[in-house]
SERO-4910 file (N, C-alpha, C, O; in steps of 0.05 Angstrom, whole numbers):
BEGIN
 pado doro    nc1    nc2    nc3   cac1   cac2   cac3    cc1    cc2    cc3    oc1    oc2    oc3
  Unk    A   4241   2094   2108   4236   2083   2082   4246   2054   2080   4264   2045   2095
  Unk    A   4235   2041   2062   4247   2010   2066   4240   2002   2031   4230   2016   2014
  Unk    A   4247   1981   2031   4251   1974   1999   4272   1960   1990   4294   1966   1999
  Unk    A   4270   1941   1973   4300   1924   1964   4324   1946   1951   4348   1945   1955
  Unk    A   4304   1968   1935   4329   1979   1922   4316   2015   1934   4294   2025   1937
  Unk    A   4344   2026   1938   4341   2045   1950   4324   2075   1924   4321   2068   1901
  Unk    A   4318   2096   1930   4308   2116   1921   4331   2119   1894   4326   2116   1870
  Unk    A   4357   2126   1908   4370   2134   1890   4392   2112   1875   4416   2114   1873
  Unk    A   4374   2092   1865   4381   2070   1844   4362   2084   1821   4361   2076   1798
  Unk    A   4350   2105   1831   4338   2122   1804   4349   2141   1800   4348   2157   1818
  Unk    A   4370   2151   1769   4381   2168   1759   4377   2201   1766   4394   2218   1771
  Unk    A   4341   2203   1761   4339   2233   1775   4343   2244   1798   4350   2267   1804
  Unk    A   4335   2217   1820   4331   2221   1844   4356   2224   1853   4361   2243   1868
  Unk    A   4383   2202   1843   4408   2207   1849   4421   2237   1846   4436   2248   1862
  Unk    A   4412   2247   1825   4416   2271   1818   4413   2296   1830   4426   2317   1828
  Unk    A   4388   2288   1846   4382   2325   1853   4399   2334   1875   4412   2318   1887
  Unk    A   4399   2354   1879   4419   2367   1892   4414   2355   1923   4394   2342   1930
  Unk    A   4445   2367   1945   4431   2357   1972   4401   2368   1980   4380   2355   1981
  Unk    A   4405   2393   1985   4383   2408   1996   4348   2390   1992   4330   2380   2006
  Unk    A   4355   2396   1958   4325   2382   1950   4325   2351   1964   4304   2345   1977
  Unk    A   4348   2330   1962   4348   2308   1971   4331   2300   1999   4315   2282   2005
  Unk    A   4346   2330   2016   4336   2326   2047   4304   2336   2042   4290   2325   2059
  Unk    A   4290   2352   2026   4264   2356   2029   4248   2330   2013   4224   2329   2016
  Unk    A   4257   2314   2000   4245   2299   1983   4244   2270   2007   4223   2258   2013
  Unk    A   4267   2265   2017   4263   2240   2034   4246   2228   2048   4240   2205   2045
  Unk    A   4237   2245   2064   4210   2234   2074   4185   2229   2060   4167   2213   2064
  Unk    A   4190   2254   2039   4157   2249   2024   4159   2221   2002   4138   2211   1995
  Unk    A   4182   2211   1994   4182   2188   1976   4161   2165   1982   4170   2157   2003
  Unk    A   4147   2154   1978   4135   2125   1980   4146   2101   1968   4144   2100   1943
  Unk    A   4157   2080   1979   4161   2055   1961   4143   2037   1946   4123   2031   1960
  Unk    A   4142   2029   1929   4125   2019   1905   4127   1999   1885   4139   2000   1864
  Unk    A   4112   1979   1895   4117   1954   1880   4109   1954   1852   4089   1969   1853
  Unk    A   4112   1948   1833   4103   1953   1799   4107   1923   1785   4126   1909   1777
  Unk    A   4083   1921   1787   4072   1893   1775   4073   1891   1746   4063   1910   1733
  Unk    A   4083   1869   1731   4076   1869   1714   4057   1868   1700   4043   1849   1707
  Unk    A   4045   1886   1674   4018   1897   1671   4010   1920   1684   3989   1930   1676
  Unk    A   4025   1932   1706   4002   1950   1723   3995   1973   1701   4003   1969   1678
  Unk    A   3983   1991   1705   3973   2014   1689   3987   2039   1715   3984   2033   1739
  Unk    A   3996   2057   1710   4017   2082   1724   3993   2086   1722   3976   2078   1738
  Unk    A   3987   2107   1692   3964   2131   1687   3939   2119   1670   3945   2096   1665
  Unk    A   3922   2123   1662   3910   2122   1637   3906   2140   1629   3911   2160   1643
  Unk    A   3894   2143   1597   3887   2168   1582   3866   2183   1597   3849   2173   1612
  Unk    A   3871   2214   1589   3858   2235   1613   3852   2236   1632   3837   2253   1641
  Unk    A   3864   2215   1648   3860   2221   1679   3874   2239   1691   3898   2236   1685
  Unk    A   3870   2255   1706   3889   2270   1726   3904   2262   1739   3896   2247   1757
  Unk    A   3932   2266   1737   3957   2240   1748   3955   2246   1778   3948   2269   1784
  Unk    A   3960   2227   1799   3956   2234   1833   3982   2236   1844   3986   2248   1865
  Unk    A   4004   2222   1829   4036   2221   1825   4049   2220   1808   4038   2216   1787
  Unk    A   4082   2223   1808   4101   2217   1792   4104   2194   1802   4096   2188   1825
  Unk    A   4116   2178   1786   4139   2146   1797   4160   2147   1778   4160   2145   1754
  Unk    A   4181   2151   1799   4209   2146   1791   4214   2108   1795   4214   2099   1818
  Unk    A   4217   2093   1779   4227   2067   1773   4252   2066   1773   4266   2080   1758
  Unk    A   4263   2045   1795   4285   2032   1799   4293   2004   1783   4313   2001   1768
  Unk    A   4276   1987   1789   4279   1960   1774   4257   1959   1761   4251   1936   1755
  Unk    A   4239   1977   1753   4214   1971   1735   4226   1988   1713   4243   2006   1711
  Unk    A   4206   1972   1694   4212   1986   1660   4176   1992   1651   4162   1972   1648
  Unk    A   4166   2013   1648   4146   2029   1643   4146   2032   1608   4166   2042   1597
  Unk    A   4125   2024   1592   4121   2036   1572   4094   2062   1568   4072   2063   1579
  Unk    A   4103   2075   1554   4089   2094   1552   4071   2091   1525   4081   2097   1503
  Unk    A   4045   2083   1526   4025   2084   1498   4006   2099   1487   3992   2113   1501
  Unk    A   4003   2099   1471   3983   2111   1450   3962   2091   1443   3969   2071   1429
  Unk    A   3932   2094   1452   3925   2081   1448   3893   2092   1428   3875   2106   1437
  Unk    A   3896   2084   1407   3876   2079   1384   3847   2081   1393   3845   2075   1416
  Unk    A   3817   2089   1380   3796   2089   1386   3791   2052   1392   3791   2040   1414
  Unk    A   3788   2046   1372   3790   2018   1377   3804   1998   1382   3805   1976   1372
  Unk    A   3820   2014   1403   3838   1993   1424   3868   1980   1421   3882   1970   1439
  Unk    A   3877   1987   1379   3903   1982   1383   3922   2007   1398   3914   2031   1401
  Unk    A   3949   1995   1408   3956   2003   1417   3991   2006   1404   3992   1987   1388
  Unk    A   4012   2017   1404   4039   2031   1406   4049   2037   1423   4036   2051   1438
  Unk    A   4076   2030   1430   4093   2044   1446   4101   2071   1432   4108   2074   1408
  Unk    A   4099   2089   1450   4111   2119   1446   4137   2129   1466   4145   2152   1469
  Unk    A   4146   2109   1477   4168   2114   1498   4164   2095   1513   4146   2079   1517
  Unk    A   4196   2099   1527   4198   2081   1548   4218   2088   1579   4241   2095   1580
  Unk    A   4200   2081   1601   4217   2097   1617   4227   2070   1640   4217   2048   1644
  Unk    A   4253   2086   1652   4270   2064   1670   4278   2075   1694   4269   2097   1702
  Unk    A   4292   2063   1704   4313   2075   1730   4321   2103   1721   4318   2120   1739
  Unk    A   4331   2113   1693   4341   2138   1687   4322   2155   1691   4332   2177   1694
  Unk    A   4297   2157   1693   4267   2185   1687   4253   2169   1709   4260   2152   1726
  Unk    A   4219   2187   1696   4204   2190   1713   4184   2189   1697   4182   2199   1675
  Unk    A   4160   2169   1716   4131   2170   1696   4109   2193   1708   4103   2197   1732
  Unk    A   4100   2208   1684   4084   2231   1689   4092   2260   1691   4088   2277   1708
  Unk    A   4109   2261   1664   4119   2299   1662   4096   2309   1654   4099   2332   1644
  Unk    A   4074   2300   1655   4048   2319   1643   4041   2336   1665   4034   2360   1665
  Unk    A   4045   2320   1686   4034   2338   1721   4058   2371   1718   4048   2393   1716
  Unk    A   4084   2367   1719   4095   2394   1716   4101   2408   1690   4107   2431   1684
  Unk    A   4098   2385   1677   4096   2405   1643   4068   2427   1642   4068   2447   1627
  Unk    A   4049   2422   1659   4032   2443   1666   4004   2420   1653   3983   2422   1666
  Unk    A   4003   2405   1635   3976   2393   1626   3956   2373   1643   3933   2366   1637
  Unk    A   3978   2361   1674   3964   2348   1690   3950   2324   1675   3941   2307   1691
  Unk    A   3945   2317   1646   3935   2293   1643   3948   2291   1617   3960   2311   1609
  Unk    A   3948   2266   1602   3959   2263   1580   3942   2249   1565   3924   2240   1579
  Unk    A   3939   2243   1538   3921   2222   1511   3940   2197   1514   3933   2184   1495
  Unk    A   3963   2182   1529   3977   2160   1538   3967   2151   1557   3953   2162   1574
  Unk    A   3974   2126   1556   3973   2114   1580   3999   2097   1586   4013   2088   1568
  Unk    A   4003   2095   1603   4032   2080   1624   4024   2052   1640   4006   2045   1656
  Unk    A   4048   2042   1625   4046   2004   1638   4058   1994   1648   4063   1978   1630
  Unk    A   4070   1987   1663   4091   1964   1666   4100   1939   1656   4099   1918   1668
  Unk    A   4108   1942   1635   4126   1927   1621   4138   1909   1633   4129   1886   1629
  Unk    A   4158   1911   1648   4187   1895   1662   4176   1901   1688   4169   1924   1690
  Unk    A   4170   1881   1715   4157   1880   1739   4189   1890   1754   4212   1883   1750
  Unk    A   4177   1907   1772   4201   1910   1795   4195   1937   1812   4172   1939   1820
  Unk    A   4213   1958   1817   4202   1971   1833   4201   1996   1838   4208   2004   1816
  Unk    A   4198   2010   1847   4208   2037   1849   4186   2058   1873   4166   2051   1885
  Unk    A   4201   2089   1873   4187   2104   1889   4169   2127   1877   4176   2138   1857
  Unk    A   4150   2132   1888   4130   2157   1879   4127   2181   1894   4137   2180   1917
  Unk    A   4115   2207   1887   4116   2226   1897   4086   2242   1891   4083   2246   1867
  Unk    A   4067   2252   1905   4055   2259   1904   4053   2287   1883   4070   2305   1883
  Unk    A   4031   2286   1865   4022   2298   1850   4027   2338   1863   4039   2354   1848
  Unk    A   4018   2344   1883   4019   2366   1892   4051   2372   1906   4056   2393   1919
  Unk    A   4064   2359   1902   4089   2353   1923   4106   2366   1893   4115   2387   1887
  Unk    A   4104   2345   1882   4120   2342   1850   4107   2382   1837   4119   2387   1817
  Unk    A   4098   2392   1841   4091   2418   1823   4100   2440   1847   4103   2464   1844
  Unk    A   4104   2425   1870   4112   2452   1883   4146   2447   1880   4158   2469   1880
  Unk    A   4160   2428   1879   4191   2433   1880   4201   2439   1845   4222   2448   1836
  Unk    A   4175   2429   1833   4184   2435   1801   4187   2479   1802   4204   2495   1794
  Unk    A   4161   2480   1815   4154   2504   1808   4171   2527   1832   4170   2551   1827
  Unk    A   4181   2520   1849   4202   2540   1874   4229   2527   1870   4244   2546   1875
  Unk    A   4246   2505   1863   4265   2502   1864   4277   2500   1835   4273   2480   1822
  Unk    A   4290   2520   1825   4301   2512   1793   4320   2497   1788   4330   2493   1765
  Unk    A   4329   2484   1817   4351   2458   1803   4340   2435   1796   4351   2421   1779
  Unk    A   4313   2429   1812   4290   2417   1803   4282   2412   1776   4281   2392   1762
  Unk    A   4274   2439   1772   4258   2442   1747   4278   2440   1722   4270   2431   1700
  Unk    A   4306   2449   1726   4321   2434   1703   4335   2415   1694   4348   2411   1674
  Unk    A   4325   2394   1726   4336   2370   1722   4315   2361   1708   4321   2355   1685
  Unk    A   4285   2356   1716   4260   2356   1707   4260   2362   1665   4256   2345   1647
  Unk    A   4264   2378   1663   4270   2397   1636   4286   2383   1616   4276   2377   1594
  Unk    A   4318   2377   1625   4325   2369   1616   4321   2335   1610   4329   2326   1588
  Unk    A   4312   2322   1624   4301   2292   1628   4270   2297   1603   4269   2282   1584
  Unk    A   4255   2311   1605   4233   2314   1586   4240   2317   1563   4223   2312   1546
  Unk    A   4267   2325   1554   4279   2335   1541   4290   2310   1521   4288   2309   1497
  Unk    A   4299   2297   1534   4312   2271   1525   4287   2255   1519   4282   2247   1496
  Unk    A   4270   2251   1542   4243   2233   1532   4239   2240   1509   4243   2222   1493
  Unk    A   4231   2269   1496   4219   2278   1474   4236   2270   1455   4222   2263   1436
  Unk    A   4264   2267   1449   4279   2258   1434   4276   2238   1427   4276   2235   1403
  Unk    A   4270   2210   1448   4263   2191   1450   4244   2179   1423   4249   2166   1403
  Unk    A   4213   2195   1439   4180   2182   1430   4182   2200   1395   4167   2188   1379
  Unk    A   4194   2220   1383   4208   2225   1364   4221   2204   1344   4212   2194   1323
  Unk    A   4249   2201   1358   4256   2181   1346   4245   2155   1337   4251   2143   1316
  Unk    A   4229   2147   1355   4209   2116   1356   4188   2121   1334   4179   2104   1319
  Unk    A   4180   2152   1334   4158   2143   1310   4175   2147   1284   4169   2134   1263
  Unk    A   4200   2167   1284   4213   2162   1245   4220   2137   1247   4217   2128   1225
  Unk    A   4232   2113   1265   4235   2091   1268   4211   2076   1256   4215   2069   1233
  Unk    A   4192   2070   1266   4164   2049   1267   4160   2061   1239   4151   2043   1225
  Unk    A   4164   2087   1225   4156   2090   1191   4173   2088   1174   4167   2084   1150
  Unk    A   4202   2092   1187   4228   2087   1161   4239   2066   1166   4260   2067   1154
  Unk    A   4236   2038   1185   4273   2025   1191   4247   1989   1185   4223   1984   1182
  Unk    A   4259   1982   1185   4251   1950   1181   4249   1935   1214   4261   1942   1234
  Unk    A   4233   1918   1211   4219   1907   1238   4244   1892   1257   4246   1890   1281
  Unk    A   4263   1881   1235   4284   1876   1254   4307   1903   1274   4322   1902   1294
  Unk    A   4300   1920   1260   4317   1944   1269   4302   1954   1292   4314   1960   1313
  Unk    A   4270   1955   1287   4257   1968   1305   4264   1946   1332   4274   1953   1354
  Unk    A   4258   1922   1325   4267   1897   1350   4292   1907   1374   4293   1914   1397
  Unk    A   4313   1905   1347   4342   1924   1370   4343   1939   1374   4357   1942   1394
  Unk    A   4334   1963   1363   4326   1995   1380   4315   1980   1414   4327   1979   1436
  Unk    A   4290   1971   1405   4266   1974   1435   4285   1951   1452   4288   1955   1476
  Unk    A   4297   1927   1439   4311   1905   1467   4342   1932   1479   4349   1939   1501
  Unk    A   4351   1939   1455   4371   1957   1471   4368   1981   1492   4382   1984   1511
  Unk    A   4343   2001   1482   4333   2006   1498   4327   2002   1538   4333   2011   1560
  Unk    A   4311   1980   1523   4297   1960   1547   4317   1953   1567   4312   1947   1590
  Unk    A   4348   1954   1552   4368   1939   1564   4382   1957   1588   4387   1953   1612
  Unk    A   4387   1980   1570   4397   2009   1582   4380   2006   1621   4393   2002   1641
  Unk    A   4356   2008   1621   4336   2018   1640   4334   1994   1657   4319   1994   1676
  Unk    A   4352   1971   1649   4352   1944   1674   4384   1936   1684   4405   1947   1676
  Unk    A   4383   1923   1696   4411   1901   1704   4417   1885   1699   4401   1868   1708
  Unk    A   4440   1871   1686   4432   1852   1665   4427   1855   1636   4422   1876   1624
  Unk    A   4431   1824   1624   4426   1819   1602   4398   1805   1593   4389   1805   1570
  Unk    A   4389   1795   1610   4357   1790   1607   4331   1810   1606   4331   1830   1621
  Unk    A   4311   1804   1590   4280   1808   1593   4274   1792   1592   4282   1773   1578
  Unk    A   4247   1792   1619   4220   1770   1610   4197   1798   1588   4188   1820   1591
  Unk    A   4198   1778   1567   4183   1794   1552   4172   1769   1537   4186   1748   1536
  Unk    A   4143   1772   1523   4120   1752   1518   4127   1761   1488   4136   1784   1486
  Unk    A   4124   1745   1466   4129   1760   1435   4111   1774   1431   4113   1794   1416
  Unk    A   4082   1763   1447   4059   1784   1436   4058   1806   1454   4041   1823   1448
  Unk    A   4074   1811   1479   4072   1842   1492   4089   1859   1470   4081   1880   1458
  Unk    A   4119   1845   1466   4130   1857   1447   4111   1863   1421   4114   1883   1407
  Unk    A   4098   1849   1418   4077   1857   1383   4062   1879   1385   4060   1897   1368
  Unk    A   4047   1877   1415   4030   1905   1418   4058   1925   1430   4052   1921   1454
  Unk    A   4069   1933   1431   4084   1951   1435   4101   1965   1418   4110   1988   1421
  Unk    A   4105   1948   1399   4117   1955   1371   4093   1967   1351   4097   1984   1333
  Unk    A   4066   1954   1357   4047   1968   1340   4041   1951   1313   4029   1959   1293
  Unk    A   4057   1917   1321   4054   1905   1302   4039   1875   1297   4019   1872   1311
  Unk    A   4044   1854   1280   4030   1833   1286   4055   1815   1298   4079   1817   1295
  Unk    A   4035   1793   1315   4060   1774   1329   4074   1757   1315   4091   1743   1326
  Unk    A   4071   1756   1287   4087   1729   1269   4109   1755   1260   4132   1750   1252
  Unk    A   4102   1773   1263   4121   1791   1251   4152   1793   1270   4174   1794   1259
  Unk    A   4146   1795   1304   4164   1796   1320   4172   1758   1321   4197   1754   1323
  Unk    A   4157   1735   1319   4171   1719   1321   4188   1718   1297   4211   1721   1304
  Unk    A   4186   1715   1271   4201   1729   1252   4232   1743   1258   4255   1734   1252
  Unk    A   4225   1763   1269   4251   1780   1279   4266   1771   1292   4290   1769   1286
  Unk    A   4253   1763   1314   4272   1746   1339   4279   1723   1325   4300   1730   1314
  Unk    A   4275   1700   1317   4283   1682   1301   4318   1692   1286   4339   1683   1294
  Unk    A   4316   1710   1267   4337   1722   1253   4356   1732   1275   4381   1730   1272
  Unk    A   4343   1744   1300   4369   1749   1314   4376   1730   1327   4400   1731   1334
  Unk    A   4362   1711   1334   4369   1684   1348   4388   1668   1331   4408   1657   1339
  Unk    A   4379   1667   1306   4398   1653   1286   4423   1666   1286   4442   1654   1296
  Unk    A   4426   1694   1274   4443   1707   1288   4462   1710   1310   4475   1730   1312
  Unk    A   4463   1693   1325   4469   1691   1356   4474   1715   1367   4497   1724   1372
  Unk    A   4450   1727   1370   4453   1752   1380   4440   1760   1405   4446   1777   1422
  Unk    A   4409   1733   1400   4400   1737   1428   4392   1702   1429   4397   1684   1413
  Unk    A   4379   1703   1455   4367   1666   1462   4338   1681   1467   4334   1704   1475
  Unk    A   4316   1658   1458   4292   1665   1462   4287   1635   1465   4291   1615   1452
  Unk    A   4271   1642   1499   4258   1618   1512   4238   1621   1533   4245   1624   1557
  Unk    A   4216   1619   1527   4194   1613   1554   4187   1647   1564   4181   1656   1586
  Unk    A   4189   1660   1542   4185   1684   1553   4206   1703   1559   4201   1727   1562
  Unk    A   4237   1690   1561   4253   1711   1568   4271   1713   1545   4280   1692   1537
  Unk    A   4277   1733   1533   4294   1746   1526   4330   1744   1530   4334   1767   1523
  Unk    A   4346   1738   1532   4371   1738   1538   4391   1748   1520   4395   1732   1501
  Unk    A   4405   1770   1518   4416   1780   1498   4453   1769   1504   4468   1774   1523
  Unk    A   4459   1752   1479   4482   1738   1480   4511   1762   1463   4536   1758   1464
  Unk    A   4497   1785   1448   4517   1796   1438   4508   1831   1432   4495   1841   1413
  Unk    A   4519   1840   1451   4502   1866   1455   4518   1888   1436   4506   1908   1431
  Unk    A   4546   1884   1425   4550   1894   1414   4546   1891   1386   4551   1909   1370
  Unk    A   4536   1866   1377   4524   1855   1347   4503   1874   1339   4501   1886   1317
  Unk    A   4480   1874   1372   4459   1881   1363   4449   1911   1363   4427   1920   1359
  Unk    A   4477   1925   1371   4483   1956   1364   4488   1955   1346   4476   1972   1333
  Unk    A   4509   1935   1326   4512   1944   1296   4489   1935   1284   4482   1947   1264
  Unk    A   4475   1915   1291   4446   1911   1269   4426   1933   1269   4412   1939   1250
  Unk    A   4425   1945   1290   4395   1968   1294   4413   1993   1279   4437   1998   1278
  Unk    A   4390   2003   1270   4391   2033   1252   4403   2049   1279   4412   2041   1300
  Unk    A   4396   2086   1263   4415   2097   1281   4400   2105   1307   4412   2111   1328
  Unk    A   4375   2104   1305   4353   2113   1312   4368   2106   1348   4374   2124   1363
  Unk    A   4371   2087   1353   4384   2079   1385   4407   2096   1392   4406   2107   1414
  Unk    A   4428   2102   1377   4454   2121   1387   4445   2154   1382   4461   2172   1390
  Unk    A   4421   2160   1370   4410   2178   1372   4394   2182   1399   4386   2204   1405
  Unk    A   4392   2169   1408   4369   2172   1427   4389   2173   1460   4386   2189   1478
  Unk    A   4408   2153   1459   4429   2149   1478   4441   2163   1476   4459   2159   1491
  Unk    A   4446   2186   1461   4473   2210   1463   4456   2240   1476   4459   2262   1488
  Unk    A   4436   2223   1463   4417   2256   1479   4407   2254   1506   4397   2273   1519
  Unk    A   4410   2227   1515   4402   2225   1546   4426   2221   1560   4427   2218   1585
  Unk    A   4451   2220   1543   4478   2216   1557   4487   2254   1554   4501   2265   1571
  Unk    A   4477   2266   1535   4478   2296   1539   4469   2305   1557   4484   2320   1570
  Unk    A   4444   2303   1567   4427   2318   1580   4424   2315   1621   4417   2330   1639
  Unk    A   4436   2280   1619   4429   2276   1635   4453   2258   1657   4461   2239   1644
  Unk    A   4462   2257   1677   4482   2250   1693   4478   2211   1684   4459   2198   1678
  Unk    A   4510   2204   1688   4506   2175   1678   4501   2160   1696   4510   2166   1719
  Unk    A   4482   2131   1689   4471   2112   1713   4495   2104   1719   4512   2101   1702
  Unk    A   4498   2098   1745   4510   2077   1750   4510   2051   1754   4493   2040   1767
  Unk    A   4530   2038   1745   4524   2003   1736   4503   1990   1751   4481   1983   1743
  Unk    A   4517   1986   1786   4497   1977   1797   4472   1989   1812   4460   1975   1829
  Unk    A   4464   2014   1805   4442   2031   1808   4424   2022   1800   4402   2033   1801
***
């Protein structure tokens, strides 16, 4: 296997037990994740999972006529495509790459036979779906009860959790379609937190200057979401 960052700079993969570790190694693939790429689209039959190392994956909902929402977001901690062993094999989402970087995949038939014969598998699996669902939950009483600046520090804190570092490259208008909103609305936001000195916004990137500010500005909706993936699920490590 070869790759800048190893398999288990991903939370689950670090996780599974030895046994599973030694059957999983060889079958891993390394995988570059472009920014923009598309994982899945709506109803297709997924062909893999991808566990993300340095990529950040949004998960969408996308509208008859083309708008689109973030409904989750996945990082180094999970895995894109619990529809293949949740038993539905396709989902009404589609999966993007958000944040460019990298990670490993596992074949679609590979991924349902260790979900389905190994139960340390399947409750590492379980529990990780578990937290997602908490997640894409929380994000929609968010996007209908909390104000656009709140929703802002939910998704950058988020975003933050699933990278290294204090930066995103993020565009205001990827952030606009991902929030589900208009773009004067996120420049708006970011502005107040910039004034704020909370973050720097320049040329596309993101830089967050006060990470504990922008835990007390966001609703609860973020420590809700982080206690249930710090419940459920073994903690990243820093430089993982």
């Amino acid at each position: 296997m070869n790759g800048s960052t190893p398999p288990q700079a991903n939370g689950l993969l670090a996780a599974l037990p030895a046994a599973a570790w030694a059957r999983w190694r060889p079958m891993l693939e390394h995988v570059q994740m472009p920014l923009g790429q598309s994982i899945y689209e709506s109803g297709r039959t997924l062909s893999h999972v991808v566990f993300p190392t340095t990529a950040i994956v949004s998960l969408l909902y996308v509208m008859e006529n083309g708008a689109s929402a973030e409904i989750g977001v996945v990082g180094r901690e999970g895995v894109v495509g619990i529809a293949l062993f949740m038993g539905g094999g396709s989902t009404p989402s589609r999966a993007v790459v958000q944040s460019a970087g990298e990670g490993w995949r596992l074949r679609a038939s590979l991924m349902k036979q260790e979900f389905d014969q190994d139960p340390d598998v399947m409750h590492l699996m379980l529990r990780y779906t578990q937290a997602l669902i908490t997640q894409m939950s929380q994000t929609a009483v968010c996007n209908r009860h909390h104000t656009l600046d709140q929703q802002l520090c939910r998704w950058l804190l988020l975003s933050l959790d699933r990278l290294r570092g204090q930066e995103l490259a993020m565009t205001q208008e990827l952030i606009a379609n991902m929030l589900g909103v208009r773009r004067e609305g996120v420049t708006e936001a970011a502005l107040k937190l910039q004034a704020a000195g909370l973050i720097r916004y320049a040329r596309g990137r993101i830089t967050v200057l006060d990470r504990p500010g922008l835990e007390r500005r966001t609703c609860e909706c973020y420590a809700v979401v982080k206690k249930e993936y710090d419940r459920l699920l073994p903690p990243l490590s820093a430089g993982g």
